[in-house]
TORKOL-4160 file (C-alpha; in steps of 0.2 Angstrom, whole numbers, padded with zeros to 4 digits, m for minus):
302
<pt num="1" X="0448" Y="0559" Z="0590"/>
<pt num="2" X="0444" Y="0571" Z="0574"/>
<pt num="3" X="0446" Y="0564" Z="0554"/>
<pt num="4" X="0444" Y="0577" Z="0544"/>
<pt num="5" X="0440" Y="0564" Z="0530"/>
<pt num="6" X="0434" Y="0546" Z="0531"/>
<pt num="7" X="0452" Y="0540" Z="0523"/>
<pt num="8" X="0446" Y="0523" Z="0523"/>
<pt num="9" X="0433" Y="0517" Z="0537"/>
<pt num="10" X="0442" Y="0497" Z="0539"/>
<pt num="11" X="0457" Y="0509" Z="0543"/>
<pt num="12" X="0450" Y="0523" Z="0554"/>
<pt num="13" X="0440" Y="0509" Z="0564"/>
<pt num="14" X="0455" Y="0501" Z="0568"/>
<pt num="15" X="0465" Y="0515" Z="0576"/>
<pt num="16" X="0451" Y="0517" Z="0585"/>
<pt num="17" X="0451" Y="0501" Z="0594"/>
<pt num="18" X="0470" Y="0499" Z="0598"/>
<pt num="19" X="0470" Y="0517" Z="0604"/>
<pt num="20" X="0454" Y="0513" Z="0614"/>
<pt num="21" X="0463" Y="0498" Z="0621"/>
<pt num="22" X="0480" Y="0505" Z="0624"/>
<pt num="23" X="0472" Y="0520" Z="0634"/>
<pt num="24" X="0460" Y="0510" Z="0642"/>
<pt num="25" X="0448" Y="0523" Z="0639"/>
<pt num="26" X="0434" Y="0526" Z="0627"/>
<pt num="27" X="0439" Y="0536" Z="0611"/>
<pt num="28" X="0424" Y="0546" Z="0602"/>
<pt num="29" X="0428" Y="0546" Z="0584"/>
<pt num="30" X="0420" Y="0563" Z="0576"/>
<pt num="31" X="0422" Y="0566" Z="0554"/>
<pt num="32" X="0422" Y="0583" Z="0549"/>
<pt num="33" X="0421" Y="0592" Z="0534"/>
<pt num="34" X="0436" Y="0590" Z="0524"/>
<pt num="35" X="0435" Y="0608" Z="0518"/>
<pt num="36" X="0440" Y="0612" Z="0539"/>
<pt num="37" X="0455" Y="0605" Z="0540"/>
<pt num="38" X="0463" Y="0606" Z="0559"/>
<pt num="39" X="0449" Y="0614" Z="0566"/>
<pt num="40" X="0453" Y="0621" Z="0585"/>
<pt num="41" X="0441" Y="0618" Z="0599"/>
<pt num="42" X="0428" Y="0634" Z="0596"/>
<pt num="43" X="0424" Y="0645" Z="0611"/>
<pt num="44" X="0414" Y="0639" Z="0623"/>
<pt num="45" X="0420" Y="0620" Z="0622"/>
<pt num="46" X="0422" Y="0611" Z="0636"/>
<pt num="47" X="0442" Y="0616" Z="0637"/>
<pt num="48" X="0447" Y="0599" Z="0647"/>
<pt num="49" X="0438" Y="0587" Z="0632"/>
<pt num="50" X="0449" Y="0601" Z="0619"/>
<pt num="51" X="0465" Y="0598" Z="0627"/>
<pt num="52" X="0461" Y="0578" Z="0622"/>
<pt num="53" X="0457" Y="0582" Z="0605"/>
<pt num="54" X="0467" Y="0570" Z="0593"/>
<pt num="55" X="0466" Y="0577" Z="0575"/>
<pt num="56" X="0469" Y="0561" Z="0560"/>
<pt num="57" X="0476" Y="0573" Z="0545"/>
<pt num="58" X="0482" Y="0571" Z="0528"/>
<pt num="59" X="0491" Y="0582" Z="0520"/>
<pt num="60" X="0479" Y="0590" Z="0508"/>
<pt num="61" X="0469" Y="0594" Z="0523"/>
<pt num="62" X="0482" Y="0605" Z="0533"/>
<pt num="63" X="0485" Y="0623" Z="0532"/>
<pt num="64" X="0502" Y="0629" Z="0528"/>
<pt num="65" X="0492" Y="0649" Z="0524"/>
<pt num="66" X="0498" Y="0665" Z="0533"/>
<pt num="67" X="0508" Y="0667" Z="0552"/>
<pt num="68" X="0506" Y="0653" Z="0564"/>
<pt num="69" X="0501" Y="0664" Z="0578"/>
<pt num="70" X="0489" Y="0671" Z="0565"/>
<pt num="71" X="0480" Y="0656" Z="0559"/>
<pt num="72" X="0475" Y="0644" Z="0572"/>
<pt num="73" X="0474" Y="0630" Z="0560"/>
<pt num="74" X="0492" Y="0631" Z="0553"/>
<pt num="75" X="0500" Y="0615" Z="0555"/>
<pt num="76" X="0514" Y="0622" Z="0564"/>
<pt num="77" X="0498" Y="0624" Z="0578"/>
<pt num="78" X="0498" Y="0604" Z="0581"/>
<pt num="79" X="0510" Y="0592" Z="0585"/>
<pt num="80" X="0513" Y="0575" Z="0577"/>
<pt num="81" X="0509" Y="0559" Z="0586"/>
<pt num="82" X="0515" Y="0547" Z="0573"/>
<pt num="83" X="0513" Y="0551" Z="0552"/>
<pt num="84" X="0506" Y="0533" Z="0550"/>
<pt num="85" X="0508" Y="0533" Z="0528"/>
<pt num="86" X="0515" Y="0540" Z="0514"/>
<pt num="87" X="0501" Y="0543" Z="0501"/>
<pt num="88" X="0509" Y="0540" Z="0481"/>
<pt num="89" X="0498" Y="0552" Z="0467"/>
<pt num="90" X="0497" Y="0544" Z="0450"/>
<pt num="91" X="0494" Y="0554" Z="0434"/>
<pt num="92" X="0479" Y="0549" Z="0425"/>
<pt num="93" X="0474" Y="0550" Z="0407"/>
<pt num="94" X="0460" Y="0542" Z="0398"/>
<pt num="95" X="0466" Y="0526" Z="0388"/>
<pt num="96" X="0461" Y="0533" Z="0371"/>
<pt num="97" X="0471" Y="0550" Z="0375"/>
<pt num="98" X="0488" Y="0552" Z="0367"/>
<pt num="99" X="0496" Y="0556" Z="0380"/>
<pt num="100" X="0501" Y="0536" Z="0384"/>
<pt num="101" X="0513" Y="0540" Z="0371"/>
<pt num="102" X="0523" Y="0552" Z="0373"/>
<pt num="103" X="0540" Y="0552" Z="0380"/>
<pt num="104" X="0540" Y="0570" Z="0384"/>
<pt num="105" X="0521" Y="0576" Z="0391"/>
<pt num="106" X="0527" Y="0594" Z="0392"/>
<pt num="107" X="0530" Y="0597" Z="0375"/>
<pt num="108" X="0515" Y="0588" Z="0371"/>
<pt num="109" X="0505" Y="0600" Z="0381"/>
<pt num="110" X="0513" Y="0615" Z="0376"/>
<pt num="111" X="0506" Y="0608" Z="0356"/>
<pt num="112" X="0490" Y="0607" Z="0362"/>
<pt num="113" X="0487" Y="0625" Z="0357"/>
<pt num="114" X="0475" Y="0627" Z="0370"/>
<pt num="115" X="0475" Y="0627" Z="0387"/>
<pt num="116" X="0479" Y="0609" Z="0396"/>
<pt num="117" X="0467" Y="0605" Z="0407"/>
<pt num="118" X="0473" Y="0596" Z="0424"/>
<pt num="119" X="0461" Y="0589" Z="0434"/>
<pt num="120" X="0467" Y="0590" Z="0453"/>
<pt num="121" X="0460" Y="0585" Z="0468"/>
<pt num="122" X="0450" Y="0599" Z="0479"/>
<pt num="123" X="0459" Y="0596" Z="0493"/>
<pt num="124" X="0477" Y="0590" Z="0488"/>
<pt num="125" X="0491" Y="0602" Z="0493"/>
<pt num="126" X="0504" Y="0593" Z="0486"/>
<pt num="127" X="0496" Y="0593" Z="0468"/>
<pt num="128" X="0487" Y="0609" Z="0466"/>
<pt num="129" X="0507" Y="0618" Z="0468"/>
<pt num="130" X="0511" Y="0604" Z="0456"/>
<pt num="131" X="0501" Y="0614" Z="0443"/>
<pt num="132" X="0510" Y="0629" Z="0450"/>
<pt num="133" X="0524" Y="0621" Z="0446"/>
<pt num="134" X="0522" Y="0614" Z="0430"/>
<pt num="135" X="0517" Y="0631" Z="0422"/>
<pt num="136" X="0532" Y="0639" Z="0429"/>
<pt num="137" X="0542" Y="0625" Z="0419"/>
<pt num="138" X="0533" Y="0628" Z="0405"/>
<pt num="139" X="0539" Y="0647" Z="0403"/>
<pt num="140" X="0556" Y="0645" Z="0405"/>
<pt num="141" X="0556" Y="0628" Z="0394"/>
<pt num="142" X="0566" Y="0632" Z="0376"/>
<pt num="143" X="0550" Y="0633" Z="0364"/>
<pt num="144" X="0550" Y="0625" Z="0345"/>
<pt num="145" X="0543" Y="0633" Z="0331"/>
<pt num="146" X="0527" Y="0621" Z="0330"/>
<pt num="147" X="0523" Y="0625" Z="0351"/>
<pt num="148" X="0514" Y="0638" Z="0357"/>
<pt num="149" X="0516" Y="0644" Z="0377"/>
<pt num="150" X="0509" Y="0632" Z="0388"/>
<pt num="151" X="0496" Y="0639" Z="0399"/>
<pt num="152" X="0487" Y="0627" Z="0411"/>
<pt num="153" X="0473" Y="0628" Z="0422"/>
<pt num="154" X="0467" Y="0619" Z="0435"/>
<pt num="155" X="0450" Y="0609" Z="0436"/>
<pt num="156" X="0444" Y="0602" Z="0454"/>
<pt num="157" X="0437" Y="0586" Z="0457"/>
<pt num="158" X="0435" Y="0576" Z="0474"/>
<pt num="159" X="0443" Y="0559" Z="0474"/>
<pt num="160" X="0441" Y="0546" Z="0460"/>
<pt num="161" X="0423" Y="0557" Z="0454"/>
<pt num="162" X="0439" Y="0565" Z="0441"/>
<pt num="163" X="0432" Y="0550" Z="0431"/>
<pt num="164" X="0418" Y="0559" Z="0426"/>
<pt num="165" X="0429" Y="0574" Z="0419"/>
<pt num="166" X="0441" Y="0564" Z="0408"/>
<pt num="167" X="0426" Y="0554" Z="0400"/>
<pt num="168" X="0417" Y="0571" Z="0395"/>
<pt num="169" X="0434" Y="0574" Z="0388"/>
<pt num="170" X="0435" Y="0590" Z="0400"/>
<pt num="171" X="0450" Y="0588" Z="0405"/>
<pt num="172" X="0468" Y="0580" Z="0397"/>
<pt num="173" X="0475" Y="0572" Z="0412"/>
<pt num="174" X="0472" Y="0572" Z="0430"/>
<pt num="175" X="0481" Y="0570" Z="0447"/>
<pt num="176" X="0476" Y="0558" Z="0462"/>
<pt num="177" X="0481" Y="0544" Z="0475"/>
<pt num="178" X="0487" Y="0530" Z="0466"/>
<pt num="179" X="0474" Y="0522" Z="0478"/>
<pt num="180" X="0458" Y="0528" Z="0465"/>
<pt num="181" X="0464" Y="0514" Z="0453"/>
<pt num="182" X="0453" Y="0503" Z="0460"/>
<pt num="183" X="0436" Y="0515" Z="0460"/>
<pt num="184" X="0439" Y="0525" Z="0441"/>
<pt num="185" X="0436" Y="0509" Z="0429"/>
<pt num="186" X="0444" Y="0503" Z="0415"/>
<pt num="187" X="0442" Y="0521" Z="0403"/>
<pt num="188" X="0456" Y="0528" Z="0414"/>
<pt num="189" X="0474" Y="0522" Z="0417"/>
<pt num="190" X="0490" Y="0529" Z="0424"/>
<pt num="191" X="0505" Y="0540" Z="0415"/>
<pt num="192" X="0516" Y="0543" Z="0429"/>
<pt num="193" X="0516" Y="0538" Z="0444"/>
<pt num="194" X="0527" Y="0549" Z="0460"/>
<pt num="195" X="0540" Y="0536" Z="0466"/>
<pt num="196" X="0552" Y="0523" Z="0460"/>
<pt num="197" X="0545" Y="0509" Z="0472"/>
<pt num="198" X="0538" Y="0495" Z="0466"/>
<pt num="199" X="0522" Y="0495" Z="0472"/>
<pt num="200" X="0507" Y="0482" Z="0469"/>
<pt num="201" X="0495" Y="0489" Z="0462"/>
<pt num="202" X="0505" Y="0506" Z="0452"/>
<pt num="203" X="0509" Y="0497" Z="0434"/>
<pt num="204" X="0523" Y="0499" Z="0426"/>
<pt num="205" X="0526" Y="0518" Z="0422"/>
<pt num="206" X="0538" Y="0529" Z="0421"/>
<pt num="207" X="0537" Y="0545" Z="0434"/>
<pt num="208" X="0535" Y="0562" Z="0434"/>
<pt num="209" X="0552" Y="0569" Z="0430"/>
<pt num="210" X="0554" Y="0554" Z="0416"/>
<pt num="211" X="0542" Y="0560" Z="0408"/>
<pt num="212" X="0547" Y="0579" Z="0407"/>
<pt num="213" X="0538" Y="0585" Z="0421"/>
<pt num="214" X="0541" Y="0594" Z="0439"/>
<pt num="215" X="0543" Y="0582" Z="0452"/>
<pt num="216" X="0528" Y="0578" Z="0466"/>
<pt num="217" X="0533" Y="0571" Z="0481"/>
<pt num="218" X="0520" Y="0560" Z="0492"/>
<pt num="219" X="0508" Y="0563" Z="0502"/>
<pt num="220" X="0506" Y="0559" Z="0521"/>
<pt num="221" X="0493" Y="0553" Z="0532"/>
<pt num="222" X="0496" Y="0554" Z="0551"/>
<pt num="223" X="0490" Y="0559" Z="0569"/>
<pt num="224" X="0489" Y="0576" Z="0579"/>
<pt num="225" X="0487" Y="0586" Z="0594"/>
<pt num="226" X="0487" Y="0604" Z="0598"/>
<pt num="227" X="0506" Y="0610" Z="0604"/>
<pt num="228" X="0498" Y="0616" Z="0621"/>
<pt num="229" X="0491" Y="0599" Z="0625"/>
<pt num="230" X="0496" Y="0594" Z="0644"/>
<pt num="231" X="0513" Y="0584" Z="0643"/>
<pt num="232" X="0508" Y="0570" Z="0654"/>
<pt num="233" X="0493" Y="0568" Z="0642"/>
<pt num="234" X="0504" Y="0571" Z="0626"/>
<pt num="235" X="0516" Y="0559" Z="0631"/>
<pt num="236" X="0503" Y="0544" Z="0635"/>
<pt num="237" X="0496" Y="0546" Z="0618"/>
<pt num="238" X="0514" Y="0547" Z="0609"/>
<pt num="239" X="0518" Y="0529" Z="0619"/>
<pt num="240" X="0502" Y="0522" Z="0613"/>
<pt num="241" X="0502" Y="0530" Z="0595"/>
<pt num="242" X="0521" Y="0523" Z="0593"/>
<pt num="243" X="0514" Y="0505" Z="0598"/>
<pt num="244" X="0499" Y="0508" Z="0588"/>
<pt num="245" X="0507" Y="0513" Z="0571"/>
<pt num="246" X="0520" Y="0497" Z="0572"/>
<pt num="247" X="0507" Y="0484" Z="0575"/>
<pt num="248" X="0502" Y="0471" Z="0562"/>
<pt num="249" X="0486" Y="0474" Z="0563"/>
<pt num="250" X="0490" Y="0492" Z="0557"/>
<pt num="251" X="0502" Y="0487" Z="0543"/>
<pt num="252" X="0489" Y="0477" Z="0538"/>
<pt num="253" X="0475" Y="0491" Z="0536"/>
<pt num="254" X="0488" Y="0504" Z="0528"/>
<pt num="255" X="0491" Y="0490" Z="0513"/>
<pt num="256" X="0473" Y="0485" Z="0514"/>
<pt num="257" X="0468" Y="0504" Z="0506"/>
<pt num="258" X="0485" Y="0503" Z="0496"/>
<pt num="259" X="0496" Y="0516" Z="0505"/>
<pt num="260" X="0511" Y="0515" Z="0511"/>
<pt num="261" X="0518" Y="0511" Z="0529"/>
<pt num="262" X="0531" Y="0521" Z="0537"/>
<pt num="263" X="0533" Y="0513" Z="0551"/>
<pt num="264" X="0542" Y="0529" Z="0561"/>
<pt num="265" X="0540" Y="0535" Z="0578"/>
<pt num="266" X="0537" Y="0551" Z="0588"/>
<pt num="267" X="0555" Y="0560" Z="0584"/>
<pt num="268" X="0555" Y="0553" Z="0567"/>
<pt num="269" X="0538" Y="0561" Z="0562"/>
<pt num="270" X="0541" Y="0578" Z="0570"/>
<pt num="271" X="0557" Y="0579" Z="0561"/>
<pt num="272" X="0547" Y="0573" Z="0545"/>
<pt num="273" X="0535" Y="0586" Z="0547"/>
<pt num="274" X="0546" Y="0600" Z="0552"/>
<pt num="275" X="0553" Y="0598" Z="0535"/>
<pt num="276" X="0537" Y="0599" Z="0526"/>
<pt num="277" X="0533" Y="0616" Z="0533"/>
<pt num="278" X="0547" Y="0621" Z="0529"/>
<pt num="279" X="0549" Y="0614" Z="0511"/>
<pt num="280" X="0532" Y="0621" Z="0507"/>
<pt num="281" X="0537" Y="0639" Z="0515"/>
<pt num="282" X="0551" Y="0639" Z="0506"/>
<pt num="283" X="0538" Y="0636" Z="0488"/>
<pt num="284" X="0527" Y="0650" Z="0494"/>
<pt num="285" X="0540" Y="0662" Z="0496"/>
<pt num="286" X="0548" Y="0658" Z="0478"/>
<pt num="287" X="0530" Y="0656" Z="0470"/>
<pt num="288" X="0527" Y="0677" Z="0478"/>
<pt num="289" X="0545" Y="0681" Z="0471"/>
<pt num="290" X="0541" Y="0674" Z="0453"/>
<pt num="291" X="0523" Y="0685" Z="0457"/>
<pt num="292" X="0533" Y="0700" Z="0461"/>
<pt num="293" X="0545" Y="0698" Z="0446"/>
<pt num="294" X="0529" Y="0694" Z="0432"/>
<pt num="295" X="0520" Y="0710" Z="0439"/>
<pt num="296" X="0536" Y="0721" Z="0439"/>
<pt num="297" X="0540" Y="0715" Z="0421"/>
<pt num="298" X="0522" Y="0716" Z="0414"/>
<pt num="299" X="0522" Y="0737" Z="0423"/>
<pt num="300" X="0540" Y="0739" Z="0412"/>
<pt num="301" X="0534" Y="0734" Z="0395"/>
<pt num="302" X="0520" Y="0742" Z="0397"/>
């Protein structure tokens, strides 16, 4: 069993155990580098132990790049177990900044008269096309005489270390799991948040569209195999994943590291999946029109 990233060790430990216990088999737990992503078994593996190979992913460490058949890591490659969590992002801004008080975050941006600067997470889908996102907003957004053209750029960071950015003032506001509140200290507070819910530990803020400001769905957190794996094999592990992601002991661990449990099966999370890849096909192909549009506009006024 593969994590590309040590999402929380109290967590990881415990699927460890129930699956061990469910199999009746030992289970070899291997962290990766998160920068791999769904890595395939390389040549030469031992092809029996790669057909057993369980992949823990999140969604900021699948690949969604290129043809299928073409990359083996695209995620339409694997096939869900279970997805086990949704993962919420929070906006974050220094408490000092302005941005605590404005109603309409774009527009404050845009007045900035500079570049904004959104710290994102190195390796959060979901967020960097945010960015994306709120740039194409920005250019279609009726400008007023005291605004200038909203350019943003993107500023990497890994996990809650965006702390360090927003205190050296590098950055205006920055995207992440809701789940950093507790690691970031008491400089830093939340803007928006990416759901309605009424979570535990997200304050009372108002969300992303609220505020002015493109939508951003959640993230997801859940387990994987290669579509090739041997059905009698695939099927063992969907029973025991099903059990595994319903029990209390589970439920527990998800709300322990302030996530949120789904609580679905096999069906559920294929069709929950399937929908992804297809949302986020759907973005890239409208994100190369808008490329194709700007380049063919730019050649014309030329």
């Amino acid at each position: 069993m593969a994590s590309p990233f040590p999402l929380a060790q109290v967590y990881i430990d415990s699927l460890r155990s129930q699956l061990q216990e469910q199999l009746q088999a030992p289970v070899q737990l291997q962290f990766d580098d998160p920068s791999e992503g769904l890595v395939p078994p390389k040549p030469g593996s031992d092809p029996k132990l790669a057909q057993r190979a369980i992949w823990l992913v999140s969604e900021g460490n699948s690949s969604l790049t290129g043809n299928p058949a073409q990359n083996p890591r695209h995620l339409a490659n694997f096939e869900p177990l279970v997805i086990f969590m949704e993962i919420p992002w929070c906006l974050f801004a220094l408490k000092t900044s302005p941005a605590h008080e404005q109603k309409d975050l774009l527009a404050w941006l845009s007045s900035l008269g500079r570049p904004a600067q959104i710290g994102v997470g190195a390796y959060s889908g979901s967020p960097i096309m945010w960015v994306h996102a709120l740039a194409s907003r920005a250019k279609n957004k009726r400008k007023t005489t005291d605004q200038r053209p909203l350019q943003v750029q993107a500023r990497p960071f890994q996990g809650a270390e965006m702390l360090t950015p927003m205190l050296e003032k590098s950055v205006d506001l920055a995207i992440s799991r809701c789940s950093h509140m507790r690691k970031i200290g008491n400089d830093v507070a939340v803007v928006a948040k990416s759901h309605n819910e009424t979570i535990r530990y997200v304050p009372t803020v108002p969300t992303f569209t609220e505020l002015g400001l493109p939508p951003l769905g959640r993230g997801w957190h859940g387990a994987f195999v290669p579509r090739n794996m041997a059905q009698a094999d695939k099927q063992k592990l969907i029973a025991a994943f099903e059990t595994i992601t319903m029990s209390a002991e589970t439920q527990k661990a998800i709300l322990d590291i302030w996530q949120i449990p789904l609580r679905i099966d096999h069906a559920t999370s294929q069709r929950y999946i399937h929908h992804y890849i297809q949302t986020w096909q759907a973005i890239f192909e409208l994100m190369e029109r808008n490329t194709q549009e700007e380049t063919t506009a730019a050649k014309t006024s030329k």
